[in-house]
C-alpha positions in Angstrom: -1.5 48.7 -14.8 -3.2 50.8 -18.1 -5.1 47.8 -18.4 -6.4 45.0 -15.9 -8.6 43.6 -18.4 -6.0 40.5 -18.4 -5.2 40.2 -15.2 -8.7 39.6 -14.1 -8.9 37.1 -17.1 -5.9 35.3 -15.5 -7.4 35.5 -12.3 -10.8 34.2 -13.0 -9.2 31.3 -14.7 -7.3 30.8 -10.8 -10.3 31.5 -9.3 -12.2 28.4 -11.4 -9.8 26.2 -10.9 -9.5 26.6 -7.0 -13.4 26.5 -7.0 -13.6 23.1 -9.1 -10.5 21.9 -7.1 -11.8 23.1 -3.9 -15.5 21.6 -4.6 -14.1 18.0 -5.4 -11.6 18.1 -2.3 -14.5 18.8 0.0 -16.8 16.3 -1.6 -14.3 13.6 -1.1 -14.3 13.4 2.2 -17.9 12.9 3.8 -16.9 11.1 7.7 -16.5 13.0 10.4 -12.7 12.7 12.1 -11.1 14.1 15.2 -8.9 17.1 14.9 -5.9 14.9 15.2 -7.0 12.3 12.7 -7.7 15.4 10.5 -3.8 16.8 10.7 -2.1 13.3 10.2 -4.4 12.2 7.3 -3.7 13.1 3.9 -7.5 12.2 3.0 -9.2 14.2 5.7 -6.2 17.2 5.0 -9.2 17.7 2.1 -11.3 18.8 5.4 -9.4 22.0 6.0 -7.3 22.3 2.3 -10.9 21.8 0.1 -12.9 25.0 1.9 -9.4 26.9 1.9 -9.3 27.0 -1.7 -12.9 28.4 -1.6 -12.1 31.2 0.8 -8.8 32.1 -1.5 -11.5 32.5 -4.2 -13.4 35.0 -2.2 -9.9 37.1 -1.3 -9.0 37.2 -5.1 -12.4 38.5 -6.0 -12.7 40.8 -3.7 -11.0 43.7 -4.7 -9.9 45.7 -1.1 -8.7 42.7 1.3 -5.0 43.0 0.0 -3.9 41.5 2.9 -5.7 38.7 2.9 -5.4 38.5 -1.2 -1.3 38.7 -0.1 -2.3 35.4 2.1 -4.2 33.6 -0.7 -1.5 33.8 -3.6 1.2 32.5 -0.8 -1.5 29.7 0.0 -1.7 29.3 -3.3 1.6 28.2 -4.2 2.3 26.4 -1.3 -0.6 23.6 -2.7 0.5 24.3 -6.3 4.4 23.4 -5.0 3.2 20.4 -3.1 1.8 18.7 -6.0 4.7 19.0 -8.2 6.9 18.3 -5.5 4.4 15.0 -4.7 4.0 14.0 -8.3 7.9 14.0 -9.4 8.9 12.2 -6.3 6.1 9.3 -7.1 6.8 9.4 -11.0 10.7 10.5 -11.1 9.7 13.0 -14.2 8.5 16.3 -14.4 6.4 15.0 -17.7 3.8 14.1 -15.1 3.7 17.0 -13.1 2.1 18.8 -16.2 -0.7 20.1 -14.5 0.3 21.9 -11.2 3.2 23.3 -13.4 0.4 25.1 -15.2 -1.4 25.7 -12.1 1.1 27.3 -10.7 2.1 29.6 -14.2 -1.5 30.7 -13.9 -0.9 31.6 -10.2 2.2 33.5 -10.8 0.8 35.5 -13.6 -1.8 36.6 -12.3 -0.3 37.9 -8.6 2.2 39.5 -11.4 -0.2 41.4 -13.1 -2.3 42.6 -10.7 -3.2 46.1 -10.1 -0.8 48.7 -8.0 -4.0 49.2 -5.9 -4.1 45.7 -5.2 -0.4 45.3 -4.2 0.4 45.3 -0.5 4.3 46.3 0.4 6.6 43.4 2.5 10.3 44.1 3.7 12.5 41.7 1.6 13.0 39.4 4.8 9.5 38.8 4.8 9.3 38.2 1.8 12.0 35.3 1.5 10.7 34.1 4.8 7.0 33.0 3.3 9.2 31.7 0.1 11.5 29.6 2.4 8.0 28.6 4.3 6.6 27.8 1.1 9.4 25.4 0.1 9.4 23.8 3.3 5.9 23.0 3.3 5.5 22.3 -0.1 8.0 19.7 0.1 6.3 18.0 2.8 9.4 17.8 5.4 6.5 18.7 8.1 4.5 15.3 7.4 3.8 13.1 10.5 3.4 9.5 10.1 0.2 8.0 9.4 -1.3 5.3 10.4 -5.1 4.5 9.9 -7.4 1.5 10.0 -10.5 0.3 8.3 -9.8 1.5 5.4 -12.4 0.2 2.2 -10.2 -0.9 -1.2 -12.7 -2.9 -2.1 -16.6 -4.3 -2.1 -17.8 -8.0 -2.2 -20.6 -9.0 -2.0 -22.0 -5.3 -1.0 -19.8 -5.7 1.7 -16.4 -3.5 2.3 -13.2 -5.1 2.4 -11.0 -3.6 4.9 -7.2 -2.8 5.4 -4.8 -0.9 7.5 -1.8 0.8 6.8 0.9 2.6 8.0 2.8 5.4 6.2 6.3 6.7 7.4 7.1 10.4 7.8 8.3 12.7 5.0 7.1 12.9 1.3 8.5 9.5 0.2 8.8 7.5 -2.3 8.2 4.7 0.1 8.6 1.1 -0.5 5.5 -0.8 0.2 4.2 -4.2 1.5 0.9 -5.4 1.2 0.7 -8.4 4.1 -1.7 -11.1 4.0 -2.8 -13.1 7.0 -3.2 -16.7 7.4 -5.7 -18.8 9.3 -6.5 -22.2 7.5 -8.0 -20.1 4.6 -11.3 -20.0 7.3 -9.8 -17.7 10.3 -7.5 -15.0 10.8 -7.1 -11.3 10.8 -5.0 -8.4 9.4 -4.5 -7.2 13.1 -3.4 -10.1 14.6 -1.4 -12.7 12.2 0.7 -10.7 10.9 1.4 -8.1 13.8 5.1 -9.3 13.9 5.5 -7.8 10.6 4.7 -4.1 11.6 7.8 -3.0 13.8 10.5 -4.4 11.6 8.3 -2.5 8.6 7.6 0.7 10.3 11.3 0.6 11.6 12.8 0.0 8.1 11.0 3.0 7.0 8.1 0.8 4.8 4.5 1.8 4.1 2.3 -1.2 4.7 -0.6 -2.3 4.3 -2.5 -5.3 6.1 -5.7 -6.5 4.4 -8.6 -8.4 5.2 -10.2 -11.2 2.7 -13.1 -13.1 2.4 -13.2 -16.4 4.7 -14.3 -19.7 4.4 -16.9 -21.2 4.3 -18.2 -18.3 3.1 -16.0 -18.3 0.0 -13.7 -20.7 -1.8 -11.0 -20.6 -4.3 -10.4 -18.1 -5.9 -12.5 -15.4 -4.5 -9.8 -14.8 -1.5 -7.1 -14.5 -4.3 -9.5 -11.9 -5.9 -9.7 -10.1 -2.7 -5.7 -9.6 -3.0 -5.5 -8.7 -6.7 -8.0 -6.0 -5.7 -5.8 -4.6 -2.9 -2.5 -4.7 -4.9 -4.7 -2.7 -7.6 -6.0 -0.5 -4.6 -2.3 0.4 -3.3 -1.1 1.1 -7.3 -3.8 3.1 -7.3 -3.4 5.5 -4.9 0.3 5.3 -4.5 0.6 9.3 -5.0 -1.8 9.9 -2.1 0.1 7.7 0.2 4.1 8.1 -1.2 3.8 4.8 -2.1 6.8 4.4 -5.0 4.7 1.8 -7.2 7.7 0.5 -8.9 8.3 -0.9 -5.4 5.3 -3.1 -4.0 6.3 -6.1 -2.6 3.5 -8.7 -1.2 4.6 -10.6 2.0 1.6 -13.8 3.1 1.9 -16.6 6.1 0.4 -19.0 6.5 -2.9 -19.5 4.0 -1.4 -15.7 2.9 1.8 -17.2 2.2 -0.2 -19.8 -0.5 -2.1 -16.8 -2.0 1.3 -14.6 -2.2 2.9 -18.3 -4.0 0.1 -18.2 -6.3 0.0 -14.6 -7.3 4.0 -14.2 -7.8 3.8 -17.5 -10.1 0.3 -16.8 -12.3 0.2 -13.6 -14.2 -2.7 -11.6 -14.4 -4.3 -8.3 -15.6 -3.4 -5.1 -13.8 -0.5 -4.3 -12.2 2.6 -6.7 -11.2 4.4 -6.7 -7.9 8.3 -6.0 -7.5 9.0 -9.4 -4.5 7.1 -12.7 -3.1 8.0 -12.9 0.7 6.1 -16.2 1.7 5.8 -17.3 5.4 5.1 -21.3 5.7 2.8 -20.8 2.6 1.5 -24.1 1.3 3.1 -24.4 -2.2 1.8 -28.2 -3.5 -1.6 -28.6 -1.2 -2.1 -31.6 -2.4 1.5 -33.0 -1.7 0.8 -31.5 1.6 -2.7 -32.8 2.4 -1.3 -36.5 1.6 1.6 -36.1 4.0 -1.1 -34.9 6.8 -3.3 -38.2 6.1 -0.1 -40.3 5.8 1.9 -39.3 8.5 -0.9 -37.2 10.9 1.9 -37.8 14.2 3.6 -35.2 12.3 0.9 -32.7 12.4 -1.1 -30.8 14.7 -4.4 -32.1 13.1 -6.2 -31.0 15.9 -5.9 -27.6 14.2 -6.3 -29.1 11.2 -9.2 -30.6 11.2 -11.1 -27.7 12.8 -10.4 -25.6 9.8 -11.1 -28.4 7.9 -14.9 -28.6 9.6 -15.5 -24.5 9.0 -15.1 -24.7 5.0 -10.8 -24.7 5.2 -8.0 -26.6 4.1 -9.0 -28.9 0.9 -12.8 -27.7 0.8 -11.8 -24.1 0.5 -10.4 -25.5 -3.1 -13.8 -27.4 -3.8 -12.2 -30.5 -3.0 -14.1 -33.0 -0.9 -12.0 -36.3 -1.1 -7.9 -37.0 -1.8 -9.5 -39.1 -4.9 -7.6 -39.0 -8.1 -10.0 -36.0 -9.1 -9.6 -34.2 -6.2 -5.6 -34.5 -6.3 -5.5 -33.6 -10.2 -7.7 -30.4 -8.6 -5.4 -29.6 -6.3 -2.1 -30.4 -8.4 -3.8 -27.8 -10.8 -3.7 -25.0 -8.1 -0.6 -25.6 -7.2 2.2 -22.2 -7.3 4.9 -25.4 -7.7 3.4 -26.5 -10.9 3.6 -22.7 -12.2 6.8 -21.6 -11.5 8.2 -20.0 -15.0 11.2 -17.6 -16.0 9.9 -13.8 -15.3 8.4 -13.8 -12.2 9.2 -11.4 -9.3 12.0 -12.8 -6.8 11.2 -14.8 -4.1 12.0 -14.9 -0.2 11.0 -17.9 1.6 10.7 -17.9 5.3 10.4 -21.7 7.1 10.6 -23.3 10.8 12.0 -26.8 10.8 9.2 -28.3 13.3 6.2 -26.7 11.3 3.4 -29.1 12.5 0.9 -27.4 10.0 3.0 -26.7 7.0 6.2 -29.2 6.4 9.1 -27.5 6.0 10.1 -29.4 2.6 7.0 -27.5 1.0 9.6 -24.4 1.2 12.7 -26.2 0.4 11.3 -27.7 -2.3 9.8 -24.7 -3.7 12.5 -22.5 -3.7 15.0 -25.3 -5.7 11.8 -25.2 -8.2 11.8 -21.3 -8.4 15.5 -21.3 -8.2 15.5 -23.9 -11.7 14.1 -21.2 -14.3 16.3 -18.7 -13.4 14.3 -16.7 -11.1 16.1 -15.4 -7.5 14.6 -17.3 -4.0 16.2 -16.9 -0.8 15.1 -19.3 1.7 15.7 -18.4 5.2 15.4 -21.0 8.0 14.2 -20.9 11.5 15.9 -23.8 13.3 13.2 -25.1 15.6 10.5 -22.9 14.6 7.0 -23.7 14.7 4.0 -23.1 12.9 3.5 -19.1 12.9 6.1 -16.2 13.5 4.4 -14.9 16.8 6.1 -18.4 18.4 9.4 -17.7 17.2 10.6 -15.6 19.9 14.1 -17.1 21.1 17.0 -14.5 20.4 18.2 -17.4 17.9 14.8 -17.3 15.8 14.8 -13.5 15.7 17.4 -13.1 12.5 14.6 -13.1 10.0 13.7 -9.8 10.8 16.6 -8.2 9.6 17.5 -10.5 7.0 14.1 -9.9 5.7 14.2 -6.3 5.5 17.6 -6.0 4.1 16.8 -8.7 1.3 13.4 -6.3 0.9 15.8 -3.2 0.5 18.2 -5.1 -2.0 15.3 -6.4 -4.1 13.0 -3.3 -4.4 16.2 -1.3 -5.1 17.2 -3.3 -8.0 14.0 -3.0 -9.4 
């Protein structure tokens, strides 16, 4: 080359950009995580992937490792290849892969035009071997599955609010649920209320991801319900660094979840929207319900009841203190029956028969409300089941697992 004046023009442009990317990658990640938890995190990838980009810097600069400069451009293009390939399988257009298209045009010119000094000689079936290598990688058909816990999408109260997630292997797009725990609105965890949930998920090829909220008596309405706006926003928002399709977020609640998930699917708010409502025994007229329980308490476990109550739970977690005429309006004015309107996502409800915390006609009639403006609810019934899915466990209560996923894979695809 007469003149290498551009190439090294071209190259220093690479060479910033690997530096500024390299730099940001690295600061991103400040714990400390095992070598395993290093490889199967696409986070802590930044580890090994942020001083890599550095070092490529180094063997483009320095003008007599052709070898290792050989090594660099191939490195090169298998990160500029995996964020197109990452960003048009989240987005479905190449309009947003914009950037690592231009990345990788700077790339390419520059190991084009660089010097006949600088060029090192590879057999042809080398040569297609890195490419194939490339492809394969950049693709991400080598990802393992990941599954990670504690993970901060939000702060209250300058304190973290934590989730855990699971992500399938491959590059995705991957359908998503966000799961919600019950507990009386007072107790309850991601780990444990909603454990059922994970095989049937992870087995269906789902990402999920099982939160943690703020707890009575703590808290009261709505803080919780902020708490789970904030993780939808959190999963939206990093949907590209998880394969999480955001088109395809579905929320699924039990218990006090299952009231929060009734609430969100039937009140709009800012941000972003969620493609299905599964609801587990969620309450969806409290007041209705807390009536029944004073009315009719042989029909309820009010042991139970009544503890949450004393911790901040049931009624007090809506500021309500008596089943007065104000306290009922209060209640009737929460109530995800009283909001149900024509646009909102579809609906699965999932109910046992002998619910002694939740009655059962809370679901029935929930479902004929939703089903009255034209919006799609499914009700599936346990015959026999109790309070919580973790007691349904007679061959005969186990059909909502796959009825559940394959109404979850019918909704999310027609969205």
């Amino acid at each position: 080359m007469k003149n290498p004046t551009l190439y090294w023009i071209v190259t220093g442009l690479l060479a910033a950009w690997l530096t500024l990317g390299g730099v940001l990658d690295t600061a991103r990640v400040s714990a400390t995580r095992t070598i395993m938890e290093t490889l199967h995190d696409p986070d802590y990838m930044l580890l090994i992937l942020g001083p890599a980009k550095l070092l490529a810097v180094l063997a483009l600069l320095y003008p007599r490792t052709r070898l290792l400069r050989e090594w660099a451009y191939a490195g090169i293009a298998i990160d500029g290849l995996g964020a197109f390939f990452s960003h048009c399988a989240v987005h479905d257009t190449v309009g947003h892969a914009i950037s690592p298209l231009i990345f990788l045009t700077v790339a390419a010119a520059s190991y084009l035009l660089r010097p006949q000094a600088m060029r090192l000689w590879l057999p042809s079936s080398t040569r297609a071997a890195a490419v194939i290598l490339a492809l394969v990688c950049a693709t991400g058909g080598w990802a393992a599955p990941l599954d990670r816990q504690n993970v901060e999408y939000a702060r209250a109260d300058d304190k973290p609010l934590l989730l855990d997630l699971h992500i399938p292997a491959g590059s995705g797009p991957f359908p998503a649920a966000i799961l919600i725990h019950g507990g009386g609105f007072d107790e309850g965890s991601k780990s444990t209320n909603v454990r059922p949930l994970f095989a049937p998920l992870t087995d269906a090829g789902f990402a999920w991801f099982s939160i943690d909220y703020r707890l009575a008596p703590a808290v009261h309405f709505p803080e919780a319900i902020d708490d789970v706006r904030s993780a939808i926003r959190w999963v939206h928002t990093h949907a590209a660094d998880y394969h999480v399709d955001p088109r395809k977020i579905a929320i699924i609640g039990e218990s006090a979840g299952g009231f929060f998930v009734n609430y969100i699917g039937t009140h709009e708010a800012a941000g972003p929207r969620v493609a299905a409502v599964v609801d587990f025994y969620g309450p969806s007229d409290y007041g209705k319900l807390a009536l029944l329980r004073r009315e009719h308490p042989e029909r309820f476990n009010m042991a139970t009841i009544n503890r949450h109550a004393a911790h901040g739970g049931g009624i007090h977690f809506f500021g309500v203190e008596q089943l007065d005429a104000a306290g009922l309006a209060k209640l009737h004015s929460l109530a995800p029956i009283a909001a149900v309107h024509k646009g909102m996502p579809p609906f699965l409800v999932i109910h046992g028969t002998k619910d002694d915390q939740v009655d059962y006609q809370q679901s029935t009639d929930f479902c004929r409300a939703i089903d009255g403006v034209g919006t799609a609810c499914q009700l599936i019934t346990i015959e026999g089941g109790g309070h919580g899915m973790s007691g349904w466990r007679t061959p005969g209560m186990q059909h909502w697992k796959p009825e559940m996923i394959a109404w979850l894979q019918k909704t999310l695809t027609a969205e």
